[in-house]
N, C-alpha and C positions, 0 to 999 in steps of 0.2 A: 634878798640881799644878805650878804653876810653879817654887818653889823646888827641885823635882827637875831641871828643867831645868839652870837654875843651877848644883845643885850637876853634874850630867852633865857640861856645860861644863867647871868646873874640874878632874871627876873625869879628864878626857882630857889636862888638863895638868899632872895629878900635885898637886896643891894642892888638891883638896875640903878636907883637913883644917885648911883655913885657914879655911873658910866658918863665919861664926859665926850660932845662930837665937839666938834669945829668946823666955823665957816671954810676953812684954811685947812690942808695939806699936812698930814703930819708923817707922812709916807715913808720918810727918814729918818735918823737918830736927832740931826740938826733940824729939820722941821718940825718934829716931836716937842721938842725942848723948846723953840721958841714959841711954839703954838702955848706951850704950858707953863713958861716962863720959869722953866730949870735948868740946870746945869744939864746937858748931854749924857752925862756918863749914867744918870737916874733915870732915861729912857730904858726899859727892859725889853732888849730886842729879840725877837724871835726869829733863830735859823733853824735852817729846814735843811735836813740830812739824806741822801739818800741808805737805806737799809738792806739785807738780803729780804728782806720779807715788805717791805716798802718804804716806810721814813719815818723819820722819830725828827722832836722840837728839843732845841736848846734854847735857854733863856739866859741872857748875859748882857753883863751892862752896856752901856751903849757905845764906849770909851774903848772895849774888849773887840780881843781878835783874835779868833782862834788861833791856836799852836797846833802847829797838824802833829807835830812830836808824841805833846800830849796826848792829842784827842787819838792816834793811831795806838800809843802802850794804852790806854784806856779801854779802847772798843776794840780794837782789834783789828782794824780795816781801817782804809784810808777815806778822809774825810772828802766827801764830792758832794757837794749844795745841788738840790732841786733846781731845775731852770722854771721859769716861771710858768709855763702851761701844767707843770707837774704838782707845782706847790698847791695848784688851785682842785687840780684834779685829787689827787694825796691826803692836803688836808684839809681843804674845804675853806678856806680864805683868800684872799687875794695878796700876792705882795705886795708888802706896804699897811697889810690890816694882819701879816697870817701872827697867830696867838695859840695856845692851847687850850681856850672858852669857847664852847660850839664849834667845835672842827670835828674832824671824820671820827668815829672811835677805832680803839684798839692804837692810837699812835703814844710811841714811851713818850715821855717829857722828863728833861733834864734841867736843872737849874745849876748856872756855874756858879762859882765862887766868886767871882769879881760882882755880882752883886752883891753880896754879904757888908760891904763897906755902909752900903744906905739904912736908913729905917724905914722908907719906904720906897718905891718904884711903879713905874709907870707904863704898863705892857700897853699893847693895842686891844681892841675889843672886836676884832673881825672887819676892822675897815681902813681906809686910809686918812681918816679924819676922827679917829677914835683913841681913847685912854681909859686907863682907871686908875688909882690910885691903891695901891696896894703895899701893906705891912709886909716882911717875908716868911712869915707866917701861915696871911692868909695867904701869898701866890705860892704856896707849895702847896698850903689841899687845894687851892681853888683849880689849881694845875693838873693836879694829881698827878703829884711828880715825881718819879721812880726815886732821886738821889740826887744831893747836891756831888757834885763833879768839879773838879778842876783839870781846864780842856782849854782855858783862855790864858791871852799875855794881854798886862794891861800897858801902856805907850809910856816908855820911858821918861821919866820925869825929867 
C-alpha cells in the first residue's frame, strides 16, 4: 500500500508519529480540510504534470489553480495533468494520496507560492485517508524540492 510507503519515508526521519490516517476520505482539498478541521486553502495539494522525460509534483495550496500563462513562461511547455492510471504508474501513489514522500525517484518537486501565506500545511502521505503536518521548511527538504515557483492564481476575493 502506498501509505506504508509514506509512512517508511517519514519512519527514516524519525517523524511517522506525526502521520495522521482517518476513518473518512480525505481524497480532496474539501475532504482533506474537514477530515482535519482546516480551512481548505491549508490542504497542500499535490498535482502531477506530465514531462518530456515523465512528470514532476507541484505543491500548492488548496484554494490554488494553476495559471497555465504562468506555469507555460516558467517551464516552457504547456501544463497537461497525468490521468489517473499514469499518476499511479509515474509516481507511485494513488490520486487522492499522490505526494512527494515514497514515490518513484528521480521526479522534480515544486513548491508554489500560494502556500507561503500558512505556517504550516497539510500534504497527503501516500493515501487517500492520510496527512501530516508540516512547517514550509520541513515540506521543502522533506519534499526535496527543486524551487518555490509561482505557477498559481489564488480565487478572487
Amino acid at each position: 500500500m502506498s501509505i506504508e510507503k509514506g509512512r517508511a519515508y517519514f519512519r527514516a526521519l524519525g517523524i511517522e508519529d506525526r502521520v495522521r490516517e482517518f476513518e473518512v476520505s480525505s481524497a480532496t482539498v474539501e475532504l482533506a480540510a474537514q477530515a482535519l478541521g482546516v480551512e481548505g486553502a491549508r490542504i497542500a495539494k499535490t498535482l502531477s504534470f506530465k514531462t518530456a522525460d515523465g512528470c514532476m509534483l507541484i505543491l500548492a495550496a488548496g484554494d490554488a489553480r494553476i495559471d497555465n500563462h504562468k506555469f507555460k513562461d516558467y517551464f516552457h511547455f504547456k501544463a497537461k495533468m497525468l490521468t489517473a492510471d499514469e499518476v499511479l504508474e509515474l509516481v507511485g501513489h494513488p490520486v487522492g494520496g499522490v505526494c512527494p514522500f515514497g514515490c518513484n525517484e528521480g521526479i522534480p518537486v515544486y513548491l508554489d507560492d500560494s502556500l507561503k501565506r500558512f505556517t504550516t500545511v497539510f500534504p497527503a502521505v501516500g493515501s487517500a485517508s492520510s496527512a501530516i503536518e508540516l512547517n514550509l521548511d520541513e515540506l521543502y527538504r522533506y519534499s526535496n524540492a527543486v524551487a518555490w515557483i509561482d505557477v498559481c492564481k489564488l480565487p478572487e476575493a
